[in-house]
Structures are given as C-alpha cells and as structure tokens.
BATI-587568 format. One record per residue: residue number from 1; residue in three letters; z, x, y of N, C-alpha, C, O in turn. Coordinates in nm, 3 decimals. Layout:
REM residues N
+-----+-----+---------+---------+---------+---------+---------+---------+---------+---------+---------+---------+---------+---------+
:   i :  aa :     nc3 :     nc1 :     nc2 :    cac3 :    cac1 :    cac2 :     cc3 :     cc1 :     cc2 :     oc3 :     oc1 :     oc2 :
+-----+-----+---------+---------+---------+---------+---------+---------+---------+---------+---------+---------+---------+---------+
: NUM : ALA :       Z :       X :       Y :       Z :       X :       Y :       Z :       X :       Y :       Z :       X :       Y :
...
+-----+-----+---------+---------+---------+---------+---------+---------+---------+---------+---------+---------+---------+---------+
***
This chain:
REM residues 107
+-----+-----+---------+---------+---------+---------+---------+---------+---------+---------+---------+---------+---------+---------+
:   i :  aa :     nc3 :     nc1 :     nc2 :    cac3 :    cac1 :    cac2 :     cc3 :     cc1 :     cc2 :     oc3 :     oc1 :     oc2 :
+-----+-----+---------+---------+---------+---------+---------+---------+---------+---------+---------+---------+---------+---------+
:   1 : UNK :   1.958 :  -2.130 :   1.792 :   1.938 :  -1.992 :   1.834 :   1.870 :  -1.911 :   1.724 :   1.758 :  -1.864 :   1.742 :
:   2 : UNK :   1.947 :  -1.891 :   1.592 :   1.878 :  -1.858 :   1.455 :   1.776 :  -1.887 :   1.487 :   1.716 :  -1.793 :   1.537 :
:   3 : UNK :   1.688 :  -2.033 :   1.480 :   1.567 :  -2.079 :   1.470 :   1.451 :  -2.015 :   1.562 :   1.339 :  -1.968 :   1.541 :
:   4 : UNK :   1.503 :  -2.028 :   1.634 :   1.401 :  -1.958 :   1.741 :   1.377 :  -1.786 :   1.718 :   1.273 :  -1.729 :   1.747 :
:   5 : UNK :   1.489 :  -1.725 :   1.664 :   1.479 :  -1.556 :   1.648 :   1.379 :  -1.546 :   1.489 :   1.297 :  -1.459 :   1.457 :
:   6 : UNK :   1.421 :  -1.664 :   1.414 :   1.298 :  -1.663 :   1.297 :   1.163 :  -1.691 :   1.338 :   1.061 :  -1.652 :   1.281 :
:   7 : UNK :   1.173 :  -1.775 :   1.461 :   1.019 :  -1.799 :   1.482 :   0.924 :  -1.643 :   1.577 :   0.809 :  -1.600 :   1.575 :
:   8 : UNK :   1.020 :  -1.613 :   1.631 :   0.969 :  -1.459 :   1.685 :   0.915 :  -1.363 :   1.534 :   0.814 :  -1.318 :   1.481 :
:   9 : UNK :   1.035 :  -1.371 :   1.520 :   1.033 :  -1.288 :   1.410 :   0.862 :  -1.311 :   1.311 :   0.773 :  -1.226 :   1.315 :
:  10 : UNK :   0.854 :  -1.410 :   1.252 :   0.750 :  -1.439 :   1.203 :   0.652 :  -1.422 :   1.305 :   0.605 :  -1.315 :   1.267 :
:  11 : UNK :   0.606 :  -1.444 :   1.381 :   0.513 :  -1.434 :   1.501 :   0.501 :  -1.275 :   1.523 :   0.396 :  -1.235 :   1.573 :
:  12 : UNK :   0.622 :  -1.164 :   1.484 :   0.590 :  -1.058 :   1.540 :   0.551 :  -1.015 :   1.415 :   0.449 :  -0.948 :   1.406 :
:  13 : UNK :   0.615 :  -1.042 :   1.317 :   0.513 :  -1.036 :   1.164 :   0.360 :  -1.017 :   1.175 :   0.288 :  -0.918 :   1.158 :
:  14 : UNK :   0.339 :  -1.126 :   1.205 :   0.190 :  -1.162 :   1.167 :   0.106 :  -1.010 :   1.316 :   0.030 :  -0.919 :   1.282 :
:  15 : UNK :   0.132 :  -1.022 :   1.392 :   0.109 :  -0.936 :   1.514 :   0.114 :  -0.785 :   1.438 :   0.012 :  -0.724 :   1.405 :
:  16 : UNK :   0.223 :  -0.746 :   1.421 :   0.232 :  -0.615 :   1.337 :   0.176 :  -0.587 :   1.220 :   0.173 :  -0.472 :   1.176 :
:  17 : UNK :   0.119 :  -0.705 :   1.149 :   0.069 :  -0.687 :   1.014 :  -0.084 :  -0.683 :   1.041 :  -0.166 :  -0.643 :   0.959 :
:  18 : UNK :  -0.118 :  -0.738 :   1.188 :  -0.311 :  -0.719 :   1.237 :  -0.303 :  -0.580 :   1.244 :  -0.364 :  -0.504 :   1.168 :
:  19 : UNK :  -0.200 :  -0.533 :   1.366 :  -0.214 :  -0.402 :   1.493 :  -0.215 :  -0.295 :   1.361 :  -0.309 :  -0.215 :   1.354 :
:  20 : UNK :  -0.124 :  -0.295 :   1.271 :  -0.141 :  -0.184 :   1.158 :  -0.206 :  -0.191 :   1.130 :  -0.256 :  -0.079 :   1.136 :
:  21 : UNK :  -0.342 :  -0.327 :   1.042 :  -0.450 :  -0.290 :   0.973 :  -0.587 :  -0.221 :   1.093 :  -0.683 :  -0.144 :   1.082 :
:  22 : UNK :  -0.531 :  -0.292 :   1.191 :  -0.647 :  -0.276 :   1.316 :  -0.627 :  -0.071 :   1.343 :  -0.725 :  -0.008 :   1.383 :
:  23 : UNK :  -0.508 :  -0.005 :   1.318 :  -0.512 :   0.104 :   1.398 :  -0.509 :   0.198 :   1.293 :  -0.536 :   0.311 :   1.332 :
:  24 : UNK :  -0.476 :   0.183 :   1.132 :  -0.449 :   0.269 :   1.043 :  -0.570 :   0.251 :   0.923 :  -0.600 :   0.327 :   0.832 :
:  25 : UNK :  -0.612 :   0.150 :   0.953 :  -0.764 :   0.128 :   0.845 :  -0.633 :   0.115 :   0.695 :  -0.602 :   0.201 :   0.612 :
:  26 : UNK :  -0.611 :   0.048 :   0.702 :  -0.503 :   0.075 :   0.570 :  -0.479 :  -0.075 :   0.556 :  -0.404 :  -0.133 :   0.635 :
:  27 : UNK :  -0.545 :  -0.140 :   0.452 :  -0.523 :  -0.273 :   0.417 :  -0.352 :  -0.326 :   0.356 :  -0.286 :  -0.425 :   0.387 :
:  28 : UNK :  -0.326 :  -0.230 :   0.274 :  -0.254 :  -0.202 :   0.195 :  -0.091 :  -0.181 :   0.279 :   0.017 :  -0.239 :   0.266 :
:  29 : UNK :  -0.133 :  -0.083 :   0.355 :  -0.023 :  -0.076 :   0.432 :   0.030 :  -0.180 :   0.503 :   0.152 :  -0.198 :   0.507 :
:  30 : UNK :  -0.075 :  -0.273 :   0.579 :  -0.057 :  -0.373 :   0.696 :   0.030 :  -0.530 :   0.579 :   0.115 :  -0.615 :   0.605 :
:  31 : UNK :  -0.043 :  -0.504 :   0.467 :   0.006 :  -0.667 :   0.387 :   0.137 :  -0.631 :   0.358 :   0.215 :  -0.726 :   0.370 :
:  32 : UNK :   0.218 :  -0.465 :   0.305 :   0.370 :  -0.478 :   0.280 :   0.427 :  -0.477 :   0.416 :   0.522 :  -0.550 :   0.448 :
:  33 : UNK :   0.354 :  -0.374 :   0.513 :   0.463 :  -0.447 :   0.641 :   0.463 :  -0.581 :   0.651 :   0.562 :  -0.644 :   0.613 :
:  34 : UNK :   0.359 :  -0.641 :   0.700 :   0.403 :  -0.802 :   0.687 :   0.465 :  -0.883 :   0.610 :   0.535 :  -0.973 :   0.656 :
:  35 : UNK :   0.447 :  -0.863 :   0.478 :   0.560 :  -0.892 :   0.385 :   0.701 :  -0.861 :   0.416 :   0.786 :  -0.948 :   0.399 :
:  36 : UNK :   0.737 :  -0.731 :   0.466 :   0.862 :  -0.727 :   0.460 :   0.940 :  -0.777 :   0.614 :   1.061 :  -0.779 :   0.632 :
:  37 : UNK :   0.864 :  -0.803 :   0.687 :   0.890 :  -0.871 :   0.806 :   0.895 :  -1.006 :   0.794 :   0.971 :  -1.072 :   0.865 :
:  38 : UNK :   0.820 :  -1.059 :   0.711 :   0.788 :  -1.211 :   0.642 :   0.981 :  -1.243 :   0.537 :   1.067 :  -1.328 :   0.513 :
:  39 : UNK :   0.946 :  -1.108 :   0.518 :   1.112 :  -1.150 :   0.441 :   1.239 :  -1.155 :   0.505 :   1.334 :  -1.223 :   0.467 :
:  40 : UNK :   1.236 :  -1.060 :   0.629 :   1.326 :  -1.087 :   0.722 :   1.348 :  -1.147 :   0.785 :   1.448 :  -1.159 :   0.856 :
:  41 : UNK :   1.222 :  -1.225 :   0.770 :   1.238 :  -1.340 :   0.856 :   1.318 :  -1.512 :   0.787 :   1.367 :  -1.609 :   0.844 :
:  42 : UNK :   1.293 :  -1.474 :   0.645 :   1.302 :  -1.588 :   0.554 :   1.478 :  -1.568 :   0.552 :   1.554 :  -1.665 :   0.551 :
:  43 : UNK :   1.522 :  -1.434 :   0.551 :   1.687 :  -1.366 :   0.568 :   1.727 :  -1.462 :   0.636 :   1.805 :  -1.549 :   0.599 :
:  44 : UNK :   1.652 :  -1.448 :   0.788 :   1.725 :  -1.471 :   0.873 :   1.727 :  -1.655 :   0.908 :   1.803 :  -1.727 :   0.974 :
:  45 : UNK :   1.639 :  -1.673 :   0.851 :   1.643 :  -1.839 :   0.824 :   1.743 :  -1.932 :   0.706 :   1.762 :  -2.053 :   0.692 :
:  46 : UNK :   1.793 :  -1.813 :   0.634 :   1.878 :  -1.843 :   0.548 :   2.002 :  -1.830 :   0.614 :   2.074 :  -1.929 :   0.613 :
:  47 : UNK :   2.052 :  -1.707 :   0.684 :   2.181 :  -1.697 :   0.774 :   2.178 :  -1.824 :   0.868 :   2.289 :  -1.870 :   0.893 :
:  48 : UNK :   2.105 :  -1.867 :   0.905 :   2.099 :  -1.992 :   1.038 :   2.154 :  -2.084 :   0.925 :   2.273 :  -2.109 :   0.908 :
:  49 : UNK :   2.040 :  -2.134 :   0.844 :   2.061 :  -2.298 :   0.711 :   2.139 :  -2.227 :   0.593 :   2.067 :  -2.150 :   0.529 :
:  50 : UNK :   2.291 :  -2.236 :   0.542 :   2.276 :  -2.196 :   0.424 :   2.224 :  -2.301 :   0.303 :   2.285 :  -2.321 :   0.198 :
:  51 : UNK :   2.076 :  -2.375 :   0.351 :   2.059 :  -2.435 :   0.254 :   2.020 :  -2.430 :   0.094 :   1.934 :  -2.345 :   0.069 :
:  52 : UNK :   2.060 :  -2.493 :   0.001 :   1.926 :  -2.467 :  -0.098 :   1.761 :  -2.479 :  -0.072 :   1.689 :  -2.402 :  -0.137 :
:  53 : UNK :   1.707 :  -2.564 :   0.011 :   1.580 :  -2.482 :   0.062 :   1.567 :  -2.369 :   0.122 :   1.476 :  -2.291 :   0.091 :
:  54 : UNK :   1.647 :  -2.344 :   0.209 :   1.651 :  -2.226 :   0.267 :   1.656 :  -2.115 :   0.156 :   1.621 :  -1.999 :   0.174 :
:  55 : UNK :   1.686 :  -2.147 :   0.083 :   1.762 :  -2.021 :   0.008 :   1.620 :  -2.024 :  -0.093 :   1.588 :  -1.913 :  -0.136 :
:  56 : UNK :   1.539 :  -2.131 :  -0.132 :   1.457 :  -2.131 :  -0.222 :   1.303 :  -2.102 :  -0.133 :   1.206 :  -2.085 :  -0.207 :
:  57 : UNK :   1.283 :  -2.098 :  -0.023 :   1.196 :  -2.040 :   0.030 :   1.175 :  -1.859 :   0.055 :   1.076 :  -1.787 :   0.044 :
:  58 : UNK :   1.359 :  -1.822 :   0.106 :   1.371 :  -1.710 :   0.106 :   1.326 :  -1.652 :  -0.069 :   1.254 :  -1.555 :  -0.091 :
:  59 : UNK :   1.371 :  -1.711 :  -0.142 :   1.320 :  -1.636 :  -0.298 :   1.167 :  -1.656 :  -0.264 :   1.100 :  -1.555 :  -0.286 :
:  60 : UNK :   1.116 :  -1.738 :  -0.228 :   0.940 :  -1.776 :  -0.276 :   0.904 :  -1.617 :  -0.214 :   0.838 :  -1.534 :  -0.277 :
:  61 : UNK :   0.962 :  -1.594 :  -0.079 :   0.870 :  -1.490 :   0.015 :   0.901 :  -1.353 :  -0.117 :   0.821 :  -1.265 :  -0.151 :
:  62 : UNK :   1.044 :  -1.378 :  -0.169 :   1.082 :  -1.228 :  -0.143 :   0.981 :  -1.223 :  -0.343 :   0.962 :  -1.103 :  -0.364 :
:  63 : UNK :   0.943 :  -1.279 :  -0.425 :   0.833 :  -1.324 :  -0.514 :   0.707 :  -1.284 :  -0.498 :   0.645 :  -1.220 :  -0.583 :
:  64 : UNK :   0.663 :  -1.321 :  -0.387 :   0.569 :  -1.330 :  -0.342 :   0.498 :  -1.195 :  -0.337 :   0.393 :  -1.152 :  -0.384 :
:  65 : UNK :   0.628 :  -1.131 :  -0.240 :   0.639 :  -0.997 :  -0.197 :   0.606 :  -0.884 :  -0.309 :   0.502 :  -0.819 :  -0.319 :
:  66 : UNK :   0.731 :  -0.879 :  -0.396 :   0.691 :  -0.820 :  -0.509 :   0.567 :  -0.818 :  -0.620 :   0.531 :  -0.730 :  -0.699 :
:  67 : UNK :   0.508 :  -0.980 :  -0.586 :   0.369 :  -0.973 :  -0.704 :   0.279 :  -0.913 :  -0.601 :   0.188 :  -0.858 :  -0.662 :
:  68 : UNK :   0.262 :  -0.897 :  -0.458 :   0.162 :  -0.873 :  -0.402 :   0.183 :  -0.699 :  -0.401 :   0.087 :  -0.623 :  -0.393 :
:  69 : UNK :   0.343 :  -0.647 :  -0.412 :   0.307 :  -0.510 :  -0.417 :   0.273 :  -0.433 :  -0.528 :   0.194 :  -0.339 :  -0.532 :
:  70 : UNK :   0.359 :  -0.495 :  -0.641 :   0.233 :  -0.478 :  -0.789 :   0.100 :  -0.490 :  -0.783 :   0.034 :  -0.398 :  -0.831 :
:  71 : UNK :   0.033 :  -0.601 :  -0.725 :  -0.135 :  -0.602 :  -0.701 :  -0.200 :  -0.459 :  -0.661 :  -0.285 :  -0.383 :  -0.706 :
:  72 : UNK :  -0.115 :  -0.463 :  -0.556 :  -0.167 :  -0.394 :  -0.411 :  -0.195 :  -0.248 :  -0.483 :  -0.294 :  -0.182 :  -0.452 :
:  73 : UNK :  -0.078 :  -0.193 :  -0.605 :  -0.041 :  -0.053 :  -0.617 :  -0.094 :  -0.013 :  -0.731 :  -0.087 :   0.097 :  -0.786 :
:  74 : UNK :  -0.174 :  -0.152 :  -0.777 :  -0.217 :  -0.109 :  -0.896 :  -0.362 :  -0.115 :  -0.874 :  -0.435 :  -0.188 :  -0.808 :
:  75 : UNK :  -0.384 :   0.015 :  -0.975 :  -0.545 :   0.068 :  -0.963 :  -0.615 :   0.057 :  -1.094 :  -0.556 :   0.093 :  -1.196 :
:  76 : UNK :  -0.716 :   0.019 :  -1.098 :  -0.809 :  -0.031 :  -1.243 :  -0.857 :   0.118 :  -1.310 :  -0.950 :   0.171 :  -1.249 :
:  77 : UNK :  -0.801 :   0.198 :  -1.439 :  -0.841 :   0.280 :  -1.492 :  -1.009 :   0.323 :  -1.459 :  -1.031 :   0.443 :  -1.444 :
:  78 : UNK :  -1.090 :   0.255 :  -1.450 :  -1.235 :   0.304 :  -1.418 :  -1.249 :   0.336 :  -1.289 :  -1.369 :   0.346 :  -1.266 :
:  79 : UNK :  -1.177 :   0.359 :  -1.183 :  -1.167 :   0.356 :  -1.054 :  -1.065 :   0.484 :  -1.028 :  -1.032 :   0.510 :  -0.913 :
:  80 : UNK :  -1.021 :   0.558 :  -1.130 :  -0.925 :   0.650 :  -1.153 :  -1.037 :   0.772 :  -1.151 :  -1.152 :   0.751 :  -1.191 :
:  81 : UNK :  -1.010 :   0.858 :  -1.118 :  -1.095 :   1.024 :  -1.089 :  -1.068 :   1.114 :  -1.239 :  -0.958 :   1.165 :  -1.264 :
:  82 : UNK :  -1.155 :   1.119 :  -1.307 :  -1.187 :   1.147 :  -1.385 :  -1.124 :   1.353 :  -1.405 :  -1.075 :   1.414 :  -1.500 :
:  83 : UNK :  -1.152 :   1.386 :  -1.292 :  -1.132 :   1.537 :  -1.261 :  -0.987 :   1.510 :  -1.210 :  -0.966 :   1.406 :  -1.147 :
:  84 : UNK :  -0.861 :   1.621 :  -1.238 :  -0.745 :   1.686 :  -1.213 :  -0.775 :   1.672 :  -1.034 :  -0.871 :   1.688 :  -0.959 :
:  85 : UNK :  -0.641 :   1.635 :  -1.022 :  -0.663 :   1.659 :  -0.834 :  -0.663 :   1.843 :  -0.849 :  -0.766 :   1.882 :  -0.793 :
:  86 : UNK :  -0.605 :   1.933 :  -0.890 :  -0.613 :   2.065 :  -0.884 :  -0.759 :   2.123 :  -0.910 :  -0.786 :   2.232 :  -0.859 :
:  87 : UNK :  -0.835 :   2.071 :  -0.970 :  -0.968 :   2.121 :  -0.994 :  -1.055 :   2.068 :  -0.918 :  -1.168 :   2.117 :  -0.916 :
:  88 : UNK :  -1.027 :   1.967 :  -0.845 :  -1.113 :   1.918 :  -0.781 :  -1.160 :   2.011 :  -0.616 :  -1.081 :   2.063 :  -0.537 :
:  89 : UNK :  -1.309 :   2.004 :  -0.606 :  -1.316 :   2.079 :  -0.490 :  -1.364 :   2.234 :  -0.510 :  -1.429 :   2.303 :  -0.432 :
:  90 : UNK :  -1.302 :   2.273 :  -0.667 :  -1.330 :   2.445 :  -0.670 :  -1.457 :   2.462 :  -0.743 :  -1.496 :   2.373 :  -0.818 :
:  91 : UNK :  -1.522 :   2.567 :  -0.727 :  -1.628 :   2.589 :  -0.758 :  -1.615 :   2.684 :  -0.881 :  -1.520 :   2.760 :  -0.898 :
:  92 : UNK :  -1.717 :   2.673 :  -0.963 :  -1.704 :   2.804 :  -1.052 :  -1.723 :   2.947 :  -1.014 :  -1.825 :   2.959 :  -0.947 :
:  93 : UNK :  -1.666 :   3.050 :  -1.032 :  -1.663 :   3.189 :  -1.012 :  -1.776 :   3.237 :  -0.998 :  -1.855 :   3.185 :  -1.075 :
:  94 : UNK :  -1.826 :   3.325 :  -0.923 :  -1.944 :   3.352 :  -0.913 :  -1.948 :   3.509 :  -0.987 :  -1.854 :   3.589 :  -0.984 :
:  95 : UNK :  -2.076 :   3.529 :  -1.051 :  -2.095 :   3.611 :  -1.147 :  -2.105 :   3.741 :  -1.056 :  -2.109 :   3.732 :  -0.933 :
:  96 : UNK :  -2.110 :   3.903 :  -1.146 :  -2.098 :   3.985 :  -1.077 :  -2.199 :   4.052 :  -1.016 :  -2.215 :   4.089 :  -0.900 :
:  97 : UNK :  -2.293 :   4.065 :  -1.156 :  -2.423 :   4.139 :  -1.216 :  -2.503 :   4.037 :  -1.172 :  -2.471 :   3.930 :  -1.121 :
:  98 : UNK :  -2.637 :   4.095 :  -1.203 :  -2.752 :   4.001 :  -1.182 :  -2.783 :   3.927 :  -1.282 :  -2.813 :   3.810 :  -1.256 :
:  99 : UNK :  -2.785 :   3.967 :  -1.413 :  -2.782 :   3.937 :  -1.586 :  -2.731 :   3.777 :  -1.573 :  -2.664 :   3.744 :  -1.474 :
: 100 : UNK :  -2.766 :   3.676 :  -1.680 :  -2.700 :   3.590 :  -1.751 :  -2.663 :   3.603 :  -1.849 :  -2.631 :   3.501 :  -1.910 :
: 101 : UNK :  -2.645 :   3.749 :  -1.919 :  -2.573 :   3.789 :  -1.977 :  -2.465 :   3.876 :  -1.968 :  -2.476 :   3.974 :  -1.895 :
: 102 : UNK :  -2.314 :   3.846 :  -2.060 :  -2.259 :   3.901 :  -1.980 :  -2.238 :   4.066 :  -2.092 :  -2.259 :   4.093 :  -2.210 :
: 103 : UNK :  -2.173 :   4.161 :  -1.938 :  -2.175 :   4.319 :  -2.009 :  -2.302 :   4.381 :  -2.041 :  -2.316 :   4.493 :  -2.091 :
: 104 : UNK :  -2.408 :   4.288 :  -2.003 :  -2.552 :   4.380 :  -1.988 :  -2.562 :   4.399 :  -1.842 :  -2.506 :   4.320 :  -1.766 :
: 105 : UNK :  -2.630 :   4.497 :  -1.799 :  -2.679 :   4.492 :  -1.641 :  -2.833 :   4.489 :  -1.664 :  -2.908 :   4.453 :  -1.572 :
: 106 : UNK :  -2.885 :   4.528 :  -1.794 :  -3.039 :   4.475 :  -1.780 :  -3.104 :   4.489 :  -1.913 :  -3.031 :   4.487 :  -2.012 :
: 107 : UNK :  -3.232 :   4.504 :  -1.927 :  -3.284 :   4.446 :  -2.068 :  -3.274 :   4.546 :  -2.179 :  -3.310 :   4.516 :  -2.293 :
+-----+-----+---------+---------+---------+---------+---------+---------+---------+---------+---------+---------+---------+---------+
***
C-alpha cells in the first residue's frame, strides 16, 4: 500500500515540478517544489521499509535537496546590482533656474 502512495507521490512530484515551471516562469521555484515532494516521497518510503537503504536513499534526496538549494540561492557577486534597490529608478532633481550655475539667474 506504502509502495504504491510513494509511487504517486513521486509521479505527482515530477507533474508539479513541470506545471510550476510551465505557469510561474520560475526555474528556481519549480526544482525546490520538486525537491521537497521528492523528499516526501523518500519519508514515505522509509515509513513503508524501515530499511537501511531506505533510510540511506531518504538521506541521498534530503542532500541532494539542500546542495541544490544552496546552488539555486546563490548569486555570483558580478551579477549583483551595483546601485541600492532605494536609488534605483529615481532620477536626479530637476534644477530651478535656467543657469548651470547655481544662485545666478544670469550672466
């Protein structure tokens, strides 16, 4: 019975981990849902077998899981925005006078 609810399970994994990348444009998002459905699924294959494979596959996923969300979350300093998110977007003040100088109005 276990066996068969792990094999859904994984099957609805992989299904939920397309339909998210397919509907949210979000790569990122779709690989930890599947991961963490991938792990519930490895749970629940461990509650069915309490084997030592069982138990050493469930570690591989839940490994796996964690190096892929370190990957995933980490961003390469040159790829980082150089400008404050607060400054970004604003323009400089616009002057009052006609002058580029300032406190003169003319020559």
């Amino acid at each position: 019975m276990i066996g068969a609810l792990v094999e859904v399970v994984t099957a609805l994994a992989l299904i939920v981990g397309v339909v998210t990348a397919l509907c949210t444009g979000a790569l990122r998002v779709a690989v930890r849902v599947l991961l963490d459905l991938l792990t519930a699924a490895g749970l629940l294959r461990l509650a069915g077998d309490p084997q030592w494979g069982g138990l050493a596959v469930a570690a591989a996923i839940v490994a796996l899981r964690q190096l892929l969300a370190a990957a995933l979350s980490f961003t390469p300093p040159w790829s980082r925005p150089t400008i404050p998110a607060t400054l970004r977007g604003r323009r400089p003040p616009l002057s009052v006078g006609g002058s580029s100088e300032t406190g003169k109005a003319g020559g």
